[in-house]
C-alpha positions in Angstrom: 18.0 2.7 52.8 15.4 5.1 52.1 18.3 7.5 50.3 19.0 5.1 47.9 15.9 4.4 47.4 15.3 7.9 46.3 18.3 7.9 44.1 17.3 4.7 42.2 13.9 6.2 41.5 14.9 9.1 40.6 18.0 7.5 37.9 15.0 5.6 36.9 13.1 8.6 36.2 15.8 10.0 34.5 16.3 7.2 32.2 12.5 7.2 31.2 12.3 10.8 30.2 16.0 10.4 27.9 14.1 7.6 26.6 11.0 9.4 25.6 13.1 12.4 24.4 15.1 10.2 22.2 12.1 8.3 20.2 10.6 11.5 20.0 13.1 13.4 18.4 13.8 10.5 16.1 11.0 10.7 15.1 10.3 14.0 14.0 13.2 13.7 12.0 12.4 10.7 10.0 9.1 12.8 9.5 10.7 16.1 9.0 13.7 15.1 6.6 13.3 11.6 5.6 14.1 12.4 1.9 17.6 13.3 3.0 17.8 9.9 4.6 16.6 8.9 0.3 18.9 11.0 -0.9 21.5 9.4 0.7 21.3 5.8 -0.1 22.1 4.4 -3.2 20.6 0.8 -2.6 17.3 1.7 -2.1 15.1 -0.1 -4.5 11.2 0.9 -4.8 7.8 -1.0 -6.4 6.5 1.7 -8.1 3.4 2.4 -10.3 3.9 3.3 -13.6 2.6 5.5 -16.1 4.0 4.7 -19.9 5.5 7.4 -22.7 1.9 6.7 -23.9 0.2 8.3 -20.5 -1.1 4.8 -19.9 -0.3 2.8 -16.9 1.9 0.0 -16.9 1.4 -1.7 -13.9 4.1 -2.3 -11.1 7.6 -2.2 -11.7 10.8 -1.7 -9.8 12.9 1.5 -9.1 16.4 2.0 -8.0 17.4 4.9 -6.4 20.8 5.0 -7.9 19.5 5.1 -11.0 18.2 8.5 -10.1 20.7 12.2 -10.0 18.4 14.5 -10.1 16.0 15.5 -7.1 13.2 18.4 -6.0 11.6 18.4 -2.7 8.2 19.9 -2.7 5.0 19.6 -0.5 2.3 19.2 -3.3 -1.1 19.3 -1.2 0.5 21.9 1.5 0.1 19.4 4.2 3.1 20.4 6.1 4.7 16.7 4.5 7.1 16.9 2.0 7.2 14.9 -1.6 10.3 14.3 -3.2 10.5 14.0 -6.6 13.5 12.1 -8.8 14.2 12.3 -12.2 16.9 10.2 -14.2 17.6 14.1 -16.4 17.4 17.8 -15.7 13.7 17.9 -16.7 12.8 14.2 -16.3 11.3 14.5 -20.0 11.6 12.4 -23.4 13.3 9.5 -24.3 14.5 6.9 -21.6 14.0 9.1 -19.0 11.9 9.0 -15.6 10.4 10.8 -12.6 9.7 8.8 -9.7 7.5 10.7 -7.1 7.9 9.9 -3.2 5.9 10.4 0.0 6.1 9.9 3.5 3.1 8.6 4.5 2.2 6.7 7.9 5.6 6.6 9.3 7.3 5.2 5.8 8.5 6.0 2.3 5.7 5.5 0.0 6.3 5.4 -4.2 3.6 6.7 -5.3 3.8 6.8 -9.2 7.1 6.7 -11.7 5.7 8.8 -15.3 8.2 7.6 -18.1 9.2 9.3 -20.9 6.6 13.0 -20.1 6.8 15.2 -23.2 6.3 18.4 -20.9 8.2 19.8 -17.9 5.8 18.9 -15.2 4.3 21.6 -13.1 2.4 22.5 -9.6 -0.5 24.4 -9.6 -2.2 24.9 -6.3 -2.3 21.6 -4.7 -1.5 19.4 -7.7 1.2 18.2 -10.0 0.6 18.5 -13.7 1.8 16.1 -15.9 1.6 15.2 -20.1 2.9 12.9 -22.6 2.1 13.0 -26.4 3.2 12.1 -29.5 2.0 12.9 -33.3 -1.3 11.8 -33.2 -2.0 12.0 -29.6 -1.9 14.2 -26.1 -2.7 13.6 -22.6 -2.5 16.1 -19.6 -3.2 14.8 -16.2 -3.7 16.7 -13.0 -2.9 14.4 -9.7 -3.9 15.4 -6.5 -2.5 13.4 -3.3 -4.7 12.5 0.0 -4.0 9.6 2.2 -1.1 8.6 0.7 -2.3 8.2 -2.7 -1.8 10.4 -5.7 -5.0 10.3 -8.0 -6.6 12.0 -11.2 -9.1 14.6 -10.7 -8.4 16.4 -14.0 -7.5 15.3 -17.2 -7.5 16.5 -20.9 -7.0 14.4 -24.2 -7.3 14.2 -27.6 -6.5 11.4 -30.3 -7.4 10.2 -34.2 -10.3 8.1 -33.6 -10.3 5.1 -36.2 -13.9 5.2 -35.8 -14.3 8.1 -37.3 -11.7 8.2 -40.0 -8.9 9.2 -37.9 -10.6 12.3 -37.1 -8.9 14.1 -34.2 -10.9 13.9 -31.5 -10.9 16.3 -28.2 -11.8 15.1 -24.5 -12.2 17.0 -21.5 -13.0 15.0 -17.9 -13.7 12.1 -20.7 -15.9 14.0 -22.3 -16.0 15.0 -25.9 -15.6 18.8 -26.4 -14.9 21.2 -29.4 -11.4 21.8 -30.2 -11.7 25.0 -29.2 -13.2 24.4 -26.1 -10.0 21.8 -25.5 -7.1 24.1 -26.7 -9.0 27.0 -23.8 -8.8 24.1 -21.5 -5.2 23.1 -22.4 -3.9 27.1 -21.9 -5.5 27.3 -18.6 -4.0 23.8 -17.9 -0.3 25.0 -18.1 -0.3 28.2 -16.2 1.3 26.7 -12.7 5.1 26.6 -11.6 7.6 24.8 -13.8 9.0 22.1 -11.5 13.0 22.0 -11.7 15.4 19.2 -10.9 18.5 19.9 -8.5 21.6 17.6 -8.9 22.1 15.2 -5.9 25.6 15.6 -4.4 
């Protein structure tokens, strides 16, 4: 009696600790490689932020994965997570095309912002991502920088013709009004990270 006893507890002790291995390793690899498991699917549909060809935002509106083929994988505030980015082209830039940035964040995939139509490669520099849009009479850069599983603004450069002043260019650092060549020194040490490029998904 007592021998079987001993056998049951111990089977019971065995199934415990192939239980504990098992939801542990699942999930460090939901953590480690979720993207993959993003990469893969081509029903996945995401509510996504978005920022207009104008750099303005648009509000909410909904992203399917498979409208995506392009993809880069890249850990923009070096927290040990990894972003993924898509893009509908090569570079994600100009007409009709998109680049919808993902996250991991609190045991799920979180959109964090789709930028539509950028006029500029995007780039990483340090722990941001660098964005722009323009058009003839107008230029915004935006520096986003992501903590708690939100990516936010805490650099941004502009300049526009101002009807208020006779459609006078006018220049904006931080939202405040600068010299133009105070903003074209700003803008060159803007655009001096990494070039982010665009893999094709398999």
């Amino acid at each position: 009696m007592k021998n079987t006893k001993k056998i049951i507890a111990t089977l019971l002790s065995l199934i415990l600790l192939v239980s504990i291995s098992t939801t542990t390793f699942a999930k460090t690899y939901t953590g480690k490689t979720w993207y993959k498991q993003v990469l893969n699917s081509q029903s996945g549909t995401y509510r996504v932020k978005t920022i207009n060809p104008y750099g303005k935002e648009a509000g909410y509106k909904t992203k399917k994965r498979s409208s995506y083929k392009y993809y880069k994988v890249v850990d923009i505030n070096k927290d040990g997570t990894n972003e993924l980015l898509l893009s509908t082209s090569k570079n994600g830039t100009f007409y009709g095309n998109s680049v919808l940035v993902l996250t991991y964040y609190k045991k799920k995939v979180k959109p964090l912002y789709c930028f539509e139509e950028m006029r500029k490669n995007a780039e990483l520099k340090g722990k941001n991502l660098n964005i722009c849009h323009y058009g003839s009479d107008f230029a915004n850069s935006r520096s986003y920088t992501l903590k708690n599983g939100q990516l936010k603004i805490n650099y941004r450069l502009d300049y526009y013709r101002n009807a208020k002043t006779g459609y006078a260019y006018c220049y904006y650092k931080n939202g405040k009004k600068v010299s133009y060549d105070a903003y074209k020194k700003a803008v060159k040490s803007f655009w001096t990270g990494k070039k982010v490029t665009f893999a094709k998904i398999n």
